[in-house]
C-alpha positions, 0 to 999 in steps of 0.5 A: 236945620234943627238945633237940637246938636246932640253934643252941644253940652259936651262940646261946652263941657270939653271947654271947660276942662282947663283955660287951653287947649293945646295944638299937638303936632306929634311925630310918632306914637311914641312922640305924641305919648311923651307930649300928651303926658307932660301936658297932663302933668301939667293939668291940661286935659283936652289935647287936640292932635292936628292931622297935619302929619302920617302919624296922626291918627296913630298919636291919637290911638296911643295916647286914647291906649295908654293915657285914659284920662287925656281927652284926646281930640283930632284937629285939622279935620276938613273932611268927611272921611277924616270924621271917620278916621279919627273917630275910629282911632279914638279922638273924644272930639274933633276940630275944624278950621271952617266946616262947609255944609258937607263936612258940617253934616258929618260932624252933627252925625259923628259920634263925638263932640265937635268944635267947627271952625268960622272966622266971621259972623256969617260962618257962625250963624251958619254953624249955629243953625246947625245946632252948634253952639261951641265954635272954633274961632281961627284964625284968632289973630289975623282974623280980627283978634279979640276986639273982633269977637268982643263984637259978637258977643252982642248979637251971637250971646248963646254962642262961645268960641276956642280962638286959636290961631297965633295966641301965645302966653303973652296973648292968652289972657285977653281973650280968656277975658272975653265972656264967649271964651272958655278955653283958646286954643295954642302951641306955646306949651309945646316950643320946638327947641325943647321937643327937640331937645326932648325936655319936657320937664320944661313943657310940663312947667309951661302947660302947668302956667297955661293950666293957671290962666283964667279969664279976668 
């Protein structure tokens, strides 16, 4: 396959927004909005929005609608027809949690950047072979952690990884310090107990603590 992704700088440059990218499970519109704005105001701008419930796609068509400076994404794409979907409802970017050759053809023909998914070196070189250069590494921390992916930094060196997958503030840090990881991915910003309690003066506050971490 040719290597010449035609989003690889925008991928790199997506990571490069803020130290986290957070993990959005949104419930209605009006939920995803209400989430999308604390995490703005806390200086995250990527926000992926997993298409893990019906209302997905709708989150990522109002939050694109009425908060244009969110870089809004879709997670949990497996598919090819999820490719689809979510480019049609306005994600900037797509995510995957591995990418099998199929669905690895629909993200280098998508029209936006893409992080595809790997949790080995064999699943990476693959997807760099592809072209892609700015991965998904999940599961983070069942897969390895960060001693795993300091491994690779050695005999992968042109490519960088999101980590996501069991990462919390506490966590955070030592993989921000790695030199393949710009930005993890993670939900501890967003604790259930207060989306529930509808507090999110307190999410802000832990988007603008995430916003802070950087490596080293």
């Amino acid at each position: 396959m040719s290597d010449d992704y035609p989003h690889a700088t925008a991928a790199a440059a997506l990571c490069r927004l803020a130290p986290v990218v957070p993990v959005m499970v949104v419930s209605s519109a009006q939920d995803a909005i209400a989430q999308a704005r604390a995490l703005l105001a806390g200086g995250l701008k990527a926000l992926e929005v997993t298409l893990r419930t019906p209302s997905a796609l709708d989150g990522i068509r109002a939050i694109r609608d009425a908060l244009p400076d969110a870089m809004v994404g879709a997670g949990t794409v497996t598919r090819p027809a999820l490719v689809e979907a979510a480019v049609a409802a306005g994600a900037r970017f797509l995510v995957t949690p591995g990418a099998t050759d199929e669905l690895a053809r629909a993200l280098r023909d998508a029209p936006v950047p893409s992080l595809p998914g790997c949790a080995t070196a064999s699943e990476a070189m693959a997807l760099a072979a592809r072209g892609f250069r700015m991965l998904k590494f999940f599961p983070a921390e069942p897969a390895g952690g960060p001693k795993y992916l300091a491994a690779l930094a050695g005999p992968l060196a042109d490519l960088t990884f999101c980590p996501t997958g069991g990462i919390d503030a506490a966590r955070a840090p030592a993989w921000l310090a790695l030199p393949n990881v710009p930005c993890v991915g993670g939900s501890w910003m967003l604790p259930k107990d207060a989306l529930a309690a509808g507090d999110f003066a307190r999410i802000e506050r832990l988007a603008r603590e995430a916003a802070a971490l950087r490596a080293g």
